[in-house]
DSSP file (Angstrom, degrees, kcal/mol; ACC not computed):
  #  RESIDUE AA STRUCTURE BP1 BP2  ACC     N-H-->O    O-->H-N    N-H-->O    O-->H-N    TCO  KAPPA ALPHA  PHI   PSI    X-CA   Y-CA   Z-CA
    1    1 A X     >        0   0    0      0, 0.0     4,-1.6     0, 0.0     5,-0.2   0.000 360.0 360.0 360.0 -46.6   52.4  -19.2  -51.3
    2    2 A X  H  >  +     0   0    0      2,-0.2     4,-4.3     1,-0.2     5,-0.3   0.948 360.0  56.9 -66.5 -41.9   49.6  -20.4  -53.5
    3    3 A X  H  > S+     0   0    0      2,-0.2     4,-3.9     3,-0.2     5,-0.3   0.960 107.9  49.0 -28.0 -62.7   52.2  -20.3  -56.5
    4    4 A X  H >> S+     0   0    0      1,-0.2     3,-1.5     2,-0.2     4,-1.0   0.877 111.0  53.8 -61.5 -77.8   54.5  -22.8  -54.3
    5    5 A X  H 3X S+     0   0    0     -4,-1.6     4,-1.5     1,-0.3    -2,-0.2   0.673 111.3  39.7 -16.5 -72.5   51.4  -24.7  -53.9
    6    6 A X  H 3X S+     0   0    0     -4,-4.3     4,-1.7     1,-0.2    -1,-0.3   0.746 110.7  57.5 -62.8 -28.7   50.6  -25.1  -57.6
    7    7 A X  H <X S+     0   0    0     -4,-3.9     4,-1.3    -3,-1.5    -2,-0.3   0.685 108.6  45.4 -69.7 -18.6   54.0  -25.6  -58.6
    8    8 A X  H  X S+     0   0    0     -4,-1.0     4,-1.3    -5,-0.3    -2,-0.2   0.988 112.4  51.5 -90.5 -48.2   54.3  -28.9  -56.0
    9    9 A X  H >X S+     0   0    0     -4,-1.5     4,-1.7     2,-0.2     3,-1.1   0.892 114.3  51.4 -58.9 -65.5   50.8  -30.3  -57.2
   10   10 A X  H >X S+     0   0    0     -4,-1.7     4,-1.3     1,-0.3     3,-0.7   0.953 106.1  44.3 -18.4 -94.4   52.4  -29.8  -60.7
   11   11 A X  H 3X S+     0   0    0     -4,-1.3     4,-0.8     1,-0.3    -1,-0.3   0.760 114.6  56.4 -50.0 -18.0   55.6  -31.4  -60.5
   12   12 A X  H <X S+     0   0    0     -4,-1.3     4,-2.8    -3,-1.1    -1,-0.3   0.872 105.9  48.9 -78.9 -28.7   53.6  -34.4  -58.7
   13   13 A X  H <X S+     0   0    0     -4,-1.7     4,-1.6    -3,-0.7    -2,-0.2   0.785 110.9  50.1 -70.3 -23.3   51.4  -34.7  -61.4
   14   14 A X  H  X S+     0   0    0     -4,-1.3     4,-3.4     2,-0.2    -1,-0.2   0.642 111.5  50.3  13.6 -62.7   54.4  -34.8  -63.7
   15   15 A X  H  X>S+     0   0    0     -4,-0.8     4,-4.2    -5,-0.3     5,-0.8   0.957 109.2  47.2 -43.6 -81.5   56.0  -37.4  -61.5
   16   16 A X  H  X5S+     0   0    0     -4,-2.8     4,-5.3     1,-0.2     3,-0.3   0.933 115.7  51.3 -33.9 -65.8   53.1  -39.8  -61.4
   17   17 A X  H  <5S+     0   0    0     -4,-1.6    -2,-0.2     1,-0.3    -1,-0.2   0.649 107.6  43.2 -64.1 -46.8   52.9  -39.3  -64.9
   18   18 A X  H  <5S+     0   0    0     -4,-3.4    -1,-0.3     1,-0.1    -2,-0.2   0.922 131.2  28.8 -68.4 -35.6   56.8  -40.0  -66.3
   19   19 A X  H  <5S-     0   0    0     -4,-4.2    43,-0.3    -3,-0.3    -2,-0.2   0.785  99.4-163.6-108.2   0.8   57.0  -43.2  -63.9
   20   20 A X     << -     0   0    0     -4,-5.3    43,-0.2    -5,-0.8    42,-0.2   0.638  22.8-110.2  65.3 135.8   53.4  -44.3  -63.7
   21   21 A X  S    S+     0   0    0     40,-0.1    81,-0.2    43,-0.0    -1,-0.2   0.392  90.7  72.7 -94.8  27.4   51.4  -46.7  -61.2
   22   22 A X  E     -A   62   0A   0     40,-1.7    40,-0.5    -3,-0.2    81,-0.2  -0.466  65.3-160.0-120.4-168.8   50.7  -49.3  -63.2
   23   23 A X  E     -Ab  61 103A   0     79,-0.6    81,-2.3    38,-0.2     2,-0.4  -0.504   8.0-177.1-173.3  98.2   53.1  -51.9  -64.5
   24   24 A X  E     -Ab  60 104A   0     36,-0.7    36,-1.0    79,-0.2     2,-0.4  -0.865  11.9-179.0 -98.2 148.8   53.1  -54.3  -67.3
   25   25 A X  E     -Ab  59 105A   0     79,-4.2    81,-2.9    -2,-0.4     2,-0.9  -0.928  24.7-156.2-154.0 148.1   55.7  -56.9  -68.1
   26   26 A X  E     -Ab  58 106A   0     32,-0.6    32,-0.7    -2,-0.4     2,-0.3  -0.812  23.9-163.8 -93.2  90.9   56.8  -59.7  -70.5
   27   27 A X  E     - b   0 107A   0     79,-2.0    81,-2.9    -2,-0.9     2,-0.9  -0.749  19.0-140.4 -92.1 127.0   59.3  -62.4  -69.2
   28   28 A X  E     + b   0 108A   0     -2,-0.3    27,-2.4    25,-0.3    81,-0.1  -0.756  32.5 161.1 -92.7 107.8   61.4  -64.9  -70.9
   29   29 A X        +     0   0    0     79,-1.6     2,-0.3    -2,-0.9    81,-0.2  -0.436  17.9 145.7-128.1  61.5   61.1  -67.7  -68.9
   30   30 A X        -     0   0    0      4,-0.2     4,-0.2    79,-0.2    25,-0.1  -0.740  42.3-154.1 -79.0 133.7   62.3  -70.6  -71.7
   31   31 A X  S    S+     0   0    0     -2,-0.3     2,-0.2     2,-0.1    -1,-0.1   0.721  83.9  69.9 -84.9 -17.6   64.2  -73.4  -70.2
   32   32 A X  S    S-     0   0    0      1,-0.1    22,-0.2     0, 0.0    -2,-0.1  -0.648 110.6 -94.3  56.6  87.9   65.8  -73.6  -74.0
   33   33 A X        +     0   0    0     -2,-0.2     2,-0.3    20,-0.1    -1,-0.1  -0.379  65.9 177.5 -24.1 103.6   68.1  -71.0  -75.2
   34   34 A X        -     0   0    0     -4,-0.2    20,-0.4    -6,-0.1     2,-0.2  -0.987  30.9-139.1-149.4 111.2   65.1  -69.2  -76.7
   35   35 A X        -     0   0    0     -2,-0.3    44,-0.5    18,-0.2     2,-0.4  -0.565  26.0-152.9 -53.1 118.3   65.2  -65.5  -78.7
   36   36 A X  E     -E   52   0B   0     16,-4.0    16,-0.6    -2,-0.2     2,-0.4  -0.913   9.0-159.4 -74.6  85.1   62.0  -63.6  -77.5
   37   37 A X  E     -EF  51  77B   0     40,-2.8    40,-0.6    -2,-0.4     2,-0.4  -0.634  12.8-172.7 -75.9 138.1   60.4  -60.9  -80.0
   38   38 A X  E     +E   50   0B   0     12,-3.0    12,-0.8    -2,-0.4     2,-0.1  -0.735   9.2 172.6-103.8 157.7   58.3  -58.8  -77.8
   39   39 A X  E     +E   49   0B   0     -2,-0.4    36,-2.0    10,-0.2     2,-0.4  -0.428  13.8 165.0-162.6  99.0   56.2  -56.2  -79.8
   40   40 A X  E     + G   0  74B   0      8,-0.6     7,-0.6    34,-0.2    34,-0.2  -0.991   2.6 141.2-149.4 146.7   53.4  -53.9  -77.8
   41   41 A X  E     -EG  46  73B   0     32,-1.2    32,-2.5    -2,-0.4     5,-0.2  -0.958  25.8-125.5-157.7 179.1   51.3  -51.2  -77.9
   42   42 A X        -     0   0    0      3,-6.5    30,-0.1    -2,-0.2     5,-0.1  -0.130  49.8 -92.2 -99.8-165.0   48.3  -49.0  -77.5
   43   43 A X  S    S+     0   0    0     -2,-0.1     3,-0.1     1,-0.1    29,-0.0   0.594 130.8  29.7 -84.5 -24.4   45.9  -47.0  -79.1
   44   44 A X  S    S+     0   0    0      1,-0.3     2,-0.3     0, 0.0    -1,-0.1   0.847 119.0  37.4-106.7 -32.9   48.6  -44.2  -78.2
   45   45 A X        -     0   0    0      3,-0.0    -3,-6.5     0, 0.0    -1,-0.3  -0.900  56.3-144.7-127.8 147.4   52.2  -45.7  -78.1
   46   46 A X  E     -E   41   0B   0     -2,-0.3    -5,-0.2    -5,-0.2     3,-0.1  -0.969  15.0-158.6-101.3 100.9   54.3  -48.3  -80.0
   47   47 A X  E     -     0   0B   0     -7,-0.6    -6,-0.1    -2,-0.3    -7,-0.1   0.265  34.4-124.9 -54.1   3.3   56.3  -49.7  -77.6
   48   48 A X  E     -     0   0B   0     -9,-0.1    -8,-0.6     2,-0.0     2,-0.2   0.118  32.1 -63.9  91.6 152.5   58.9  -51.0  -80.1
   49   49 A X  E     -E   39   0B   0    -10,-0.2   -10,-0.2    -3,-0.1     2,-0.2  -0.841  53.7-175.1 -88.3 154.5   60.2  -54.2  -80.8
   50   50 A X  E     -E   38   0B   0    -12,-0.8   -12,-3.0    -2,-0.2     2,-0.3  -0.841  15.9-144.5-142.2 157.7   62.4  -55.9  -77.8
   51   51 A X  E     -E   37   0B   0     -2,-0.2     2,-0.5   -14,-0.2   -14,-0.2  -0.859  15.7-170.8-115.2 166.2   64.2  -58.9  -77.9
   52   52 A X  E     -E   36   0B   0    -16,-0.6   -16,-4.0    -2,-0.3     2,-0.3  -0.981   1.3-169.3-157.4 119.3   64.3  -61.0  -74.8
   53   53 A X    >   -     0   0    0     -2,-0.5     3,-3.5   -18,-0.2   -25,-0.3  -0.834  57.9 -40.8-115.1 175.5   66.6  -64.4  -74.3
   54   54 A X  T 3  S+     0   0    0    -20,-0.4    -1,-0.2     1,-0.3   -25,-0.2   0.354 127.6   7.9 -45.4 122.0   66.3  -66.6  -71.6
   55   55 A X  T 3  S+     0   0    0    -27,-2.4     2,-0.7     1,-0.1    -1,-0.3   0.112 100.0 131.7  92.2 -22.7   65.5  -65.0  -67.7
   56   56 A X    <   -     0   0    0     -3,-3.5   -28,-0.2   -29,-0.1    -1,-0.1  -0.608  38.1-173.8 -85.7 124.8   65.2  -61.7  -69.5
   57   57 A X        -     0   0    0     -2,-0.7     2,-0.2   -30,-0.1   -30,-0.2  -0.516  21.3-158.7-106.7 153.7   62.3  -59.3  -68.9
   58   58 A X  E     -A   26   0A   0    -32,-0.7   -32,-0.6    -2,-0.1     2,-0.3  -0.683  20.7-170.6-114.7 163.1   61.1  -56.0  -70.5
   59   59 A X  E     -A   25   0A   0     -2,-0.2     2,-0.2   -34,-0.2   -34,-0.2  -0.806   3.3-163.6-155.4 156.5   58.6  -53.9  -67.7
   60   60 A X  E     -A   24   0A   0    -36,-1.0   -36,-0.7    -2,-0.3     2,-0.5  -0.896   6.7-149.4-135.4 143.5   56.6  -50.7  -69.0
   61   61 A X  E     +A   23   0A   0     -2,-0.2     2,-0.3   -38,-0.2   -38,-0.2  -0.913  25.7 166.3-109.2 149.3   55.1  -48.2  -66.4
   62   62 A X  E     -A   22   0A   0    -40,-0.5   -40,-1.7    -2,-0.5     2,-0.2  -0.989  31.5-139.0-156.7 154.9   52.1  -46.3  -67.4
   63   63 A X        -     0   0    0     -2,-0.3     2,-0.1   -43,-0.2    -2,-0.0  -0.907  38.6-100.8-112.5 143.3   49.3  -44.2  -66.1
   64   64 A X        -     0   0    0     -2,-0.2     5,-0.1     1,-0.1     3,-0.1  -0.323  30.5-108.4 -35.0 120.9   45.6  -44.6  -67.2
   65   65 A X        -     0   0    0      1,-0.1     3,-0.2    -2,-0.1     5,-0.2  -0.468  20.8-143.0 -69.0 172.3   43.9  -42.7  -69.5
   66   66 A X  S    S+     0   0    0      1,-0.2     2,-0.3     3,-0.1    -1,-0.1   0.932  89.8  30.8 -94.9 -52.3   41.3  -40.5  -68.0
   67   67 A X  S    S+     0   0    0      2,-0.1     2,-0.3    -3,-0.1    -1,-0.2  -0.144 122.8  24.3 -94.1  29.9   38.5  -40.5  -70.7
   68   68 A X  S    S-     0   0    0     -2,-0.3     2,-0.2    -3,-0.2    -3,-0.0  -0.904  92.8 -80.4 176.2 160.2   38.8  -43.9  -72.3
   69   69 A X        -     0   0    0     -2,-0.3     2,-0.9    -5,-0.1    -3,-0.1  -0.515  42.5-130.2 -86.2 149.7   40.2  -47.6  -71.3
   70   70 A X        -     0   0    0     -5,-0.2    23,-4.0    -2,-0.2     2,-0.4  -0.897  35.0-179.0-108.7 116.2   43.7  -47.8  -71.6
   71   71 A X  E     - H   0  92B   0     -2,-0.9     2,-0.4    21,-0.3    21,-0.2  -0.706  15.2-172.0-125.7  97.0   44.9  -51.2  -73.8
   72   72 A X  E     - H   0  91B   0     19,-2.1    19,-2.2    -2,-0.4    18,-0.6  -0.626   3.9-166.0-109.8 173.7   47.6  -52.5  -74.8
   73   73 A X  E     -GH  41  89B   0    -32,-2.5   -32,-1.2    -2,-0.4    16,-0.3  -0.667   6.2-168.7-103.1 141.9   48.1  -55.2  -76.9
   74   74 A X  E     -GH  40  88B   0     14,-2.5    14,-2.7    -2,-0.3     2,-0.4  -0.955  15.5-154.6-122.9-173.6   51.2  -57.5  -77.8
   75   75 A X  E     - H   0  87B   0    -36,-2.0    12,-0.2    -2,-0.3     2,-0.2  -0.954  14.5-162.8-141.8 117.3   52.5  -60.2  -80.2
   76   76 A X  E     - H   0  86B   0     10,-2.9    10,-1.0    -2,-0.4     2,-0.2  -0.620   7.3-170.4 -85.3 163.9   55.1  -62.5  -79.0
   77   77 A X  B     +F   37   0B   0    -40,-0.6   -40,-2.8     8,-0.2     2,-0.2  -0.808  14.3 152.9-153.9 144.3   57.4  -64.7  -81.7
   78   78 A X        +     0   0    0      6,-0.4     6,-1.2   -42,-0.2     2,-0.2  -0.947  36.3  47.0-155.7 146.2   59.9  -67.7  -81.0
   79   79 A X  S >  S-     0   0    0    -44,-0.5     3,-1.0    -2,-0.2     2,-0.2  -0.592 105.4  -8.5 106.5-177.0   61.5  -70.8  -82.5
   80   80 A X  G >  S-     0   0    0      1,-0.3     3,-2.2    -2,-0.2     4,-0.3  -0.378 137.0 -10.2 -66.5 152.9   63.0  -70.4  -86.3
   81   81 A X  G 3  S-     0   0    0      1,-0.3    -1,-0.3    -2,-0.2    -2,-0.1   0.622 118.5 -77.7  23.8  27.1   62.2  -67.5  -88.0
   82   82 A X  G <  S+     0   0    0     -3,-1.0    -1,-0.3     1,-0.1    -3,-0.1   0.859  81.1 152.2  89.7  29.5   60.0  -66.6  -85.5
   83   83 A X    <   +     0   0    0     -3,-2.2     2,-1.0     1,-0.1    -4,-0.1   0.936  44.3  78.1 -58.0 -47.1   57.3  -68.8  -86.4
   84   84 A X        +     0   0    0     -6,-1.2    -6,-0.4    -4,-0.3     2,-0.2  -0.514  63.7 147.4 -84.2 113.4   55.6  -69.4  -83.5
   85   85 A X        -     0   0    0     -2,-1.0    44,-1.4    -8,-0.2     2,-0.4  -0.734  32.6-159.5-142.2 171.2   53.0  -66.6  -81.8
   86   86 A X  E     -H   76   0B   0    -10,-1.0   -10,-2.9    -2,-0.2     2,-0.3  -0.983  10.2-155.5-165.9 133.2   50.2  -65.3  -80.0
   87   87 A X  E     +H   75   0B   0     -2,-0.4     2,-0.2   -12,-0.2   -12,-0.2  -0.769  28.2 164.7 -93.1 143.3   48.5  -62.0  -79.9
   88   88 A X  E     -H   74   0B   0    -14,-2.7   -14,-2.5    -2,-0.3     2,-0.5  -0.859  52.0-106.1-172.6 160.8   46.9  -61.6  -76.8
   89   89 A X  E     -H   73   0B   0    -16,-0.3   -16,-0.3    -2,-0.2     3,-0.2  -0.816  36.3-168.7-109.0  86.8   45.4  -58.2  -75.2
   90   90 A X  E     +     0   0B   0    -18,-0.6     2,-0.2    -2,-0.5   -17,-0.2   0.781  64.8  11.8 -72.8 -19.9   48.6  -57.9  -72.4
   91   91 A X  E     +H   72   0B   0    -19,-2.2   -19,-2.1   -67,-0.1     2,-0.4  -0.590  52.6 168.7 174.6 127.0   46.3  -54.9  -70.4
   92   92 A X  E >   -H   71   0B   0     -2,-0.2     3,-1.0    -3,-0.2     4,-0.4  -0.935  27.5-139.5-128.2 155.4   43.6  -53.4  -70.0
   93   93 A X  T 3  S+     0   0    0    -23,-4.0   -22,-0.1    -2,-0.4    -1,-0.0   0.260  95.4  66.4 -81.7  27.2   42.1  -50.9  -67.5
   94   94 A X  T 3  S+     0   0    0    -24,-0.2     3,-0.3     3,-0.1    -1,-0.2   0.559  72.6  88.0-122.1 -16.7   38.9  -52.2  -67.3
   95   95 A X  S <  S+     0   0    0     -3,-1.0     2,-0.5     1,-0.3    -2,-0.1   0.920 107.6  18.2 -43.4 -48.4   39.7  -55.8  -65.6
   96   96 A X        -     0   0    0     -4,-0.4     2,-0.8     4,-0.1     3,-0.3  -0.898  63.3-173.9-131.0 125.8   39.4  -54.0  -62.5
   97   97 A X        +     0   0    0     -2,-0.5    -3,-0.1    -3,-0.3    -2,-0.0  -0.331  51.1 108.8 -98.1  61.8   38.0  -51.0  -61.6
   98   98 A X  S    S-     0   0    0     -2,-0.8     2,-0.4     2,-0.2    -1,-0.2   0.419  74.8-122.9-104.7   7.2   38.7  -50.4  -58.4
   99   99 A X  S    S+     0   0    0     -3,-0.3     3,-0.1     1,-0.2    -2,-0.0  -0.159  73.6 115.3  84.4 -51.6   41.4  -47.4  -58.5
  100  100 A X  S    S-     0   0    0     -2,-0.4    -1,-0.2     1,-0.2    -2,-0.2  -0.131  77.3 -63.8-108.4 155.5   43.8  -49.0  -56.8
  101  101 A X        -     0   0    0     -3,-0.1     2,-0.5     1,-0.1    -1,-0.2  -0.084  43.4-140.1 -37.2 117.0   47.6  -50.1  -58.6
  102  102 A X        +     0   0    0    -81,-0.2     2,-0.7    -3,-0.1   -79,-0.6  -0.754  21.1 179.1 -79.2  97.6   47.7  -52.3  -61.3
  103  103 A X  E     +b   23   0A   0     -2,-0.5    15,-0.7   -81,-0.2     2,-0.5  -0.748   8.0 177.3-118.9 120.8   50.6  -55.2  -61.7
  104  104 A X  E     +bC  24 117A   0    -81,-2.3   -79,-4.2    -2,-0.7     2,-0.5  -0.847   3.9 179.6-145.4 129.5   50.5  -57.6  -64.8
  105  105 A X  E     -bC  25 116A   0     11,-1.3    11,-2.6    -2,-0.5     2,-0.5  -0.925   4.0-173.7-119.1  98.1   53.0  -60.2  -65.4
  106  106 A X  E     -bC  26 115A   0    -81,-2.9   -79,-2.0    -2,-0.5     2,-0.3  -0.865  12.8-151.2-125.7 134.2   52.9  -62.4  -68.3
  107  107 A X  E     -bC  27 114A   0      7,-3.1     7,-2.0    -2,-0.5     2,-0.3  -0.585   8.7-137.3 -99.9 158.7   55.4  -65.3  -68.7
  108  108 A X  E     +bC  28 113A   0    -81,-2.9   -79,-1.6    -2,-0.3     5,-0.2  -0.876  38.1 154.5 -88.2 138.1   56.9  -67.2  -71.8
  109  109 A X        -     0   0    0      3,-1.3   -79,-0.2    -2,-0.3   -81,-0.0  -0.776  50.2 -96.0-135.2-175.5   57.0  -70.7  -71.3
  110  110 A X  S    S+     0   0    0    -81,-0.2    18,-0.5     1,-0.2   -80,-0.1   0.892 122.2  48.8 -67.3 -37.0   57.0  -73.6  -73.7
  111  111 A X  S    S-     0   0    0      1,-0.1     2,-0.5    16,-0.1    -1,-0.2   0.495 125.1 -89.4 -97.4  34.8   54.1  -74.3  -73.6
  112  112 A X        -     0   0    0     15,-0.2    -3,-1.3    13,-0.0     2,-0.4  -0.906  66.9 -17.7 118.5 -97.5   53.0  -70.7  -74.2
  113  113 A X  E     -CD 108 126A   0     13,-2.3    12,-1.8    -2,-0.5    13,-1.5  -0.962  44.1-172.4-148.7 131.7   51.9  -67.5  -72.0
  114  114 A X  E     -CD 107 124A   0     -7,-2.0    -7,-3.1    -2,-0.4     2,-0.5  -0.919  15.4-152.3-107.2 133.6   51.0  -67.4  -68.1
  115  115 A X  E     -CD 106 123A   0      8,-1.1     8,-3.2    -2,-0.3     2,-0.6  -0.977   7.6-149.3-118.3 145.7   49.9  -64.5  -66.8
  116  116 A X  E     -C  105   0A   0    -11,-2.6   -11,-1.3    -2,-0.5     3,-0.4  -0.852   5.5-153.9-124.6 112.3   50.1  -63.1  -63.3
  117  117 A X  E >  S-C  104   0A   0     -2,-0.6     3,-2.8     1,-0.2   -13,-0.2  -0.544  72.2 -38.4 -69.7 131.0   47.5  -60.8  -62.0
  118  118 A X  T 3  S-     0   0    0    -15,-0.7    -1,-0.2     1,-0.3   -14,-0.1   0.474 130.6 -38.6  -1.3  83.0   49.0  -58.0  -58.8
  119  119 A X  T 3  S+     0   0    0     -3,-0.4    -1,-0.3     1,-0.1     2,-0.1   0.760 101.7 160.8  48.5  52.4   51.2  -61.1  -57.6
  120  120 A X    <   -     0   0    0     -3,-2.8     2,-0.6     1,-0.1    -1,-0.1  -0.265  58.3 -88.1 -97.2-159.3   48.8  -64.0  -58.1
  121  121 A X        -     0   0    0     -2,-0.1    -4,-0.2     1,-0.1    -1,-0.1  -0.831  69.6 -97.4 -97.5 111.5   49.5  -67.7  -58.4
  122  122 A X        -     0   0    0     -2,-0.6     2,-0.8    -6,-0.1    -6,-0.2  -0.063  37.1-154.3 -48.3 122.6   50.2  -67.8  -62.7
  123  123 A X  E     -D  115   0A   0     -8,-3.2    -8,-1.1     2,-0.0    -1,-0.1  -0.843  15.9-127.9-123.4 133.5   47.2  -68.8  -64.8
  124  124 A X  E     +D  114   0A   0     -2,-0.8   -10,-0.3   -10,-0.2     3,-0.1  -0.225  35.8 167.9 -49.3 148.5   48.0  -70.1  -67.8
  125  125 A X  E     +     0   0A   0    -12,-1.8     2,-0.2     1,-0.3   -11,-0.2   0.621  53.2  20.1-158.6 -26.4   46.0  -68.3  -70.4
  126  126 A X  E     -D  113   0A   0    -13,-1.5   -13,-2.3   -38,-0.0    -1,-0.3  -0.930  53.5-141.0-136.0 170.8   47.4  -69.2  -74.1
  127  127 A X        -     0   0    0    -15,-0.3   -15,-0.2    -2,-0.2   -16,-0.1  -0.630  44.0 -92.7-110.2 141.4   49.4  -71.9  -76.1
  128  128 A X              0   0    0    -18,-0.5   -42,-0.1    -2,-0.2    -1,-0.1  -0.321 360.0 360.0 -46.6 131.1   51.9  -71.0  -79.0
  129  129 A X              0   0    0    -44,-1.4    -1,-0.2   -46,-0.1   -43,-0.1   0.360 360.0 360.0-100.0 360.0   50.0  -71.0  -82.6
């Protein structure tokens, strides 16, 4: 019985762990037929490059690390050859430390990147360089 025990705890941590409670995401929300490069990562994963056109979004799930803040970073690009961008710090686990499930939503507009905090009203937060 304690074996069955340790095996369920297991496979829940497991669980948690492939789909994660936390949630970031990038949205192409150009009124513009507008190519999105997405590019983000951590100290621990490269998330890749994604391309995103108009209405589409890329979502990541993740758990905190335990011993250290978990941050990632991205770099948006748009326009010709992808001139125009903004690095910006897309999540970190230290904005709130309350435990409880994390939701961060940051939109593309023209006139740069909104982000929305566990389903708040979007505040703008930077302009295309």
């Amino acid at each position: 019985m304690k074996r069955f025990i340790i095996a369920l705890i297991v496979l829940a941590a497991c669980v948690e762990y492939t789909f994660g409670k936390n949630l970031f995401e990038i949205v192409n929300k150009f009124q513009k037929r507008t190519k999105l490069r997405v590019h983000c990562y951590s100290g621990n994963d490269d998330l890749g490059v994604q391309y995103l056109m108009n209405g589409q979004e890329q979502h990541w799930r993740f758990n905190d690390a335990f011993f250290h803040a978990t941050v990632f970073r991205c770099e948006l690009m748009h326009g010709y050859e992808f001139q125009n961008y903004q690095k910006f710090e897309a999540y970190n686990s230290k904005w709130e430390n309350d435990g409880s499930k994390k939701n961060v939503t940051w939109l593309a507009v023209e006139r740069g990147l909104y982000k929305i905090w566990n389903h708040r009203t979007p505040e703008f937060m930077y302009p295309w360089l």
